[in-house]
N, C-alpha and C positions, 0 to 999 in steps of 0.2 A: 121581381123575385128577390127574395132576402138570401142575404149572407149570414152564415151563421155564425155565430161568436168563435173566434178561436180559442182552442182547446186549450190548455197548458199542456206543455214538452213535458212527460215525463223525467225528471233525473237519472242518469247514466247510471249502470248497474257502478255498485260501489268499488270493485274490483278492478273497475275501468278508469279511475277516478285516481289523478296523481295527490300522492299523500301528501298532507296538511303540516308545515314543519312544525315539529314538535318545541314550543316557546324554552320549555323546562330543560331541553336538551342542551349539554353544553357544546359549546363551538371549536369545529375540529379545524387544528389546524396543521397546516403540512410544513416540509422543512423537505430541501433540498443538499442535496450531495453531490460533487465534482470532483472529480479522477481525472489529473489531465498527466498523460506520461508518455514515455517511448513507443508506447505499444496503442495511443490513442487517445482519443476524449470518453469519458462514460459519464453519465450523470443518472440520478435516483430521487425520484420524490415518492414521500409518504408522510401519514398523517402520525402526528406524534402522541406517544401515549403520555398518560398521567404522572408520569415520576423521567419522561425526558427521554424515553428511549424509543422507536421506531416502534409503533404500532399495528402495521399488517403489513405483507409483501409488497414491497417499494415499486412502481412503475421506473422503466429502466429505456435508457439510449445511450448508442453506442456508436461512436464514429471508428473507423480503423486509421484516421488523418490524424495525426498528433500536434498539437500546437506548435506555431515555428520557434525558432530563436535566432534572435537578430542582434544589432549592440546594444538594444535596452534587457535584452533577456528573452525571458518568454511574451509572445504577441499578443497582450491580449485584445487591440481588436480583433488577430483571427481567434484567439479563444473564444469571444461572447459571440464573433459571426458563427462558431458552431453552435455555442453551449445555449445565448438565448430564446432562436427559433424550436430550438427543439425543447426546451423547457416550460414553453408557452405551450406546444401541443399537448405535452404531458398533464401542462395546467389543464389546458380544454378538457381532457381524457380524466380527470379526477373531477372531474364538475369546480370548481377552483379559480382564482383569478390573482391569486397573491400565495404567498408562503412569509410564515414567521422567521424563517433562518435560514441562510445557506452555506455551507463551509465547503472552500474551494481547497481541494488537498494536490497541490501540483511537482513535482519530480523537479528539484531545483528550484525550489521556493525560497530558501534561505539565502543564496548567492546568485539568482538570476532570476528575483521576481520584482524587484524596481518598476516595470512597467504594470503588473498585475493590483500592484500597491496603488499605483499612482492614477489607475482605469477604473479596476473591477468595484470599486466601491459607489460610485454616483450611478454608472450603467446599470449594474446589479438592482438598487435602490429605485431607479428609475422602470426599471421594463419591469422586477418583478415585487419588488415591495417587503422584501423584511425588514424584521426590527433592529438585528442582529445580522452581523455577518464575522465566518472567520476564516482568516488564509493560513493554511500551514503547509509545512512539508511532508513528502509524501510520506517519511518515515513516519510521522505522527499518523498520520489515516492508517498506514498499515498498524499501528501502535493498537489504536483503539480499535479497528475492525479484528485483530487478534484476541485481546485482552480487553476491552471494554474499556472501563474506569477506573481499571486496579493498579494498584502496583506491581513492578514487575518489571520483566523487560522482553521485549521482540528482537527475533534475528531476522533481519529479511536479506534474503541471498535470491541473486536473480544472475543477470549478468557483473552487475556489484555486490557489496556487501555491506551493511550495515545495522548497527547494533542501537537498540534505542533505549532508557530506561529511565523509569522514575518511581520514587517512594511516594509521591505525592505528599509528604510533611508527614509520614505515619511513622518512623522509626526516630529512634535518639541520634541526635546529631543531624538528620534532617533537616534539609534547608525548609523552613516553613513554610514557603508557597509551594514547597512538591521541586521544581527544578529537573530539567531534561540533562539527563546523561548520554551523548554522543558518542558513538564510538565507531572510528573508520568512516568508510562512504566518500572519499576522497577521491575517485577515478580511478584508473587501471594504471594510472602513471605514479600516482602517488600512495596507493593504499587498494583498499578493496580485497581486502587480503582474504583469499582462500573463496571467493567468489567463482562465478562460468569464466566469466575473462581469464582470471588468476590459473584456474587450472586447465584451462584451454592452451593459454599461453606457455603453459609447466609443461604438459603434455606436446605440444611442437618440438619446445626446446630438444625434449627427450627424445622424439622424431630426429631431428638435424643433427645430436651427439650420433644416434646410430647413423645415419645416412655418412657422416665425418669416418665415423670410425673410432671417435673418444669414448673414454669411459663414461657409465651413467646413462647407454644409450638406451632406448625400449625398441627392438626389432616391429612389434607387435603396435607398437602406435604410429611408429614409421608408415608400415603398411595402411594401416588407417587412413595416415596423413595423402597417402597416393590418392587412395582409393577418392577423398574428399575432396583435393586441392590439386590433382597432377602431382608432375615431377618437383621434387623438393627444390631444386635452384630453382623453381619459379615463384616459389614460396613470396621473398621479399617483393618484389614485383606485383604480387595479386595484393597484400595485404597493407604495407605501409601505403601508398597513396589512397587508401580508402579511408573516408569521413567518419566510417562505423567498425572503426576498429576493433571497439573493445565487444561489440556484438557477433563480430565474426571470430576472433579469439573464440568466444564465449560458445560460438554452436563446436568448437570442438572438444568441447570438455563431457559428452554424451557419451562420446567414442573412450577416454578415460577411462568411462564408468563402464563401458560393455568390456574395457582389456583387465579391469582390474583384476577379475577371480584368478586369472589365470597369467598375470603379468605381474611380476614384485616391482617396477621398477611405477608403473600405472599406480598397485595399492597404495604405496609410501606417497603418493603425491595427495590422494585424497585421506590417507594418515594429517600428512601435513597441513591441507584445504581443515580439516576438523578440529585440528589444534588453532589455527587463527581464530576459525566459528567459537570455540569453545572460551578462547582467551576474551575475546573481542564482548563475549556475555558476559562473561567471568568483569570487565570492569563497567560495562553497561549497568548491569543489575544494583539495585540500589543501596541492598543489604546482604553483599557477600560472607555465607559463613566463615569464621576461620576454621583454620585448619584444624583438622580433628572434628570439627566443630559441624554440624548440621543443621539446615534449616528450619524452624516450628513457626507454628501460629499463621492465622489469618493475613497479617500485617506482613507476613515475612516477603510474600510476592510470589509470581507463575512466573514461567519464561516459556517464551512461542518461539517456534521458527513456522516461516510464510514465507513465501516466493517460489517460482520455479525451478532452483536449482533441486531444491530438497524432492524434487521428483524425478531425478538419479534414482532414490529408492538406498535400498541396505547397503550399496557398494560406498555410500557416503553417509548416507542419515547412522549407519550404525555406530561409525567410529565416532559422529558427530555425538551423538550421545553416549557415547563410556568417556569422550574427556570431558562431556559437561557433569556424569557424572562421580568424575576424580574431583573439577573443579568449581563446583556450587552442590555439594552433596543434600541429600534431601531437598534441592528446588525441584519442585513438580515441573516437566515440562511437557506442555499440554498442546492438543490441535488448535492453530487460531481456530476461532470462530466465525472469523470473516475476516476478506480481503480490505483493501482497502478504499474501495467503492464504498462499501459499507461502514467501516472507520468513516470515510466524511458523513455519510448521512445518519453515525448515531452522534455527533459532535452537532450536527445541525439540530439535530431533535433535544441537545441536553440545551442547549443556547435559547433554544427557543421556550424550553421548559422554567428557564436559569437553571438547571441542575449541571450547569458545568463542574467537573473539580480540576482538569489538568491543569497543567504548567504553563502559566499567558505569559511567554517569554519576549512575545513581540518581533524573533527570527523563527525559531521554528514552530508557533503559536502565535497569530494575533489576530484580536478581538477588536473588533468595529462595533 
């Protein structure tokens, strides 16, 4: 008996049929973002667009573990034991096996990143493959996920406070590479003026004057302070031997905000928290008007405020802005635009693009 010739397989309906890359098409490339602070690790990959900036909504991971800190600083072996595993799935998850850039933006980078300097660059290089890499501090990621590439300056008030700012080489008298303006960010022992700590801690005081019986006291935050902490003599006891001082300070300054409508001694303290905010931008900003004098033009700069303090709401954001505007008149001050998750990964996307412009200062900027 014969066998009959085999037939040919017809070809799979076309629909079925994984698409052919297109040769003509240019080659997408991603860029990675790192948030590492108090509150945890986050990181962000997405593919970068044509002029440098973050092209479609970022794939995103979230630790709630925050890197340690030891006598080199911040750990970065536990940093990449978080940040690499999980940016390799994110690879898997974008079809991907490398990124062009990654800018790590970590909360104490300038004074406690010695180990992240002296790690994060051959690891990084190693497991994930950019071209480019840049480390800064968190002020800058909150900087640029506020304001982008402008000039200008950010307030970020959390449990700290701190004011960032730079002209980027755009006004006269400008330092020509742009140059970061600092202002505050010092701790709760040194500065941080008008921060959650700062008015947590304003807000106690004024507790213990009334529980004393001195002048200055707030009855009404006293109360508070019960309701929060127990009996006031147990006050120094619960709080000086704890490691997270200035976070526990810092959750009582909520309570500030719910006594102020109706407590003068509450309002005058977040009066006071406003005029630090306000002073602190007032020498951030890179081209303050003078007096009399109002701010114009493109070049003149925005100013943000970002952080979780500013979600108090009107009991603080309002005085914050009538002294910003007695003392920078005419600067716009506008909603960031993103956190600072987002700051690193449009620094990753302009690096990878070269369309960087800020300030490569090499402490709170540096470029690999």
């Amino acid at each position: 008996m014969s066998v009959p010739d085999p037939q040919p397989v017809p070809a799979p309906p076309a629909a079925s049929r994984a698409p052919e890359p297109d040769p003509r098409a240019p080659a997408v490339h991603y860029a990675l973002g790192i948030d590492s602070g108090g509150s945890g690790v986050r990181i962000a990959l997405g593919p970068v667009g044509p002029r440098g900036a973050p092209a479609a909504e970022p794939l995103t991971w979230h630790s709630p573990t925050p890197a340690l800190v030891g006598e080199r600083g911040i750990d970065a072996a536990g940093l990449l034991g978080q940040v690499l595993p999980a940016a390799q799935r994110l690879l898997r998850q974008a079809g991907t096996e490398r990124v062009a850039a990654v800018c790590v933006g970590a909360a104490g980078m300038a004074s406690l990143g010695d180990d992240l300097r002296a790690h994060l660059p051959a690891a990084l290089a190693n497991a994930l493959g950019p071209r480019r890499l840049a480390l800064a501090a968190d002020g800058v990621t909150a900087y640029v996920g506020a304001l982008g590439q402008r000039p200008g300056a950010v307030v970020a008030a959390g449990t700290g406070m701190i004011a960032l700012g730079t002209g980027l080489g755009t006004g006269p008298g400008d330092d020509p590479h742009g140059g970061w303006r600092r202002v505050d960010g010092w701790g709760h022992l040194l500065g941080d003026c008008g921060g959650g700590a700062w008015i947590g801690r304003a807000g106690l005081e004024a507790a213990m004057r009334a529980h004393d019986g001195r002048a200055g006291g707030s009855q009404p935050l006293l109360s508070r302070l019960e309701a929060t902490f127990g009996p006031p003599e147990h006050l120094p006891g619960l709080l000086y031997p704890r490691s997270d001082r200035p976070a526990v300070l810092a959750s009582f300054a909520p309570e500030v905000g719910r006594c102020a409508a109706t407590d003068p001694v509450a309002a005058a303290i977040l009066h006071e928290a406003a005029d630090h905010i306000a002073r602190a931008a007032q020498a951030a900003f890179p081209h303050p008007p003078t007096t009399g004098q109002a701010a114009h033009g493109d070049d003149a700069g925005a100013l943000a405020l970002t952080g979780g303090l500013f979600r108090m709401g009107a009991p603080l954001v309002d005085p914050v802005r009538r002294e910003l505007a007695r003392r920078l008149p005419g600067v716009p001050v506008t909603e960031a635009a993103g956190d600072p998750l987002a700051g690193a990964l449009r620094v990753a996307s302009a690096l990878a693009a070269d369309t960087l412009r800020l300030p490569v200062d090499g402490e709170l900027l540096q470029v690999l």
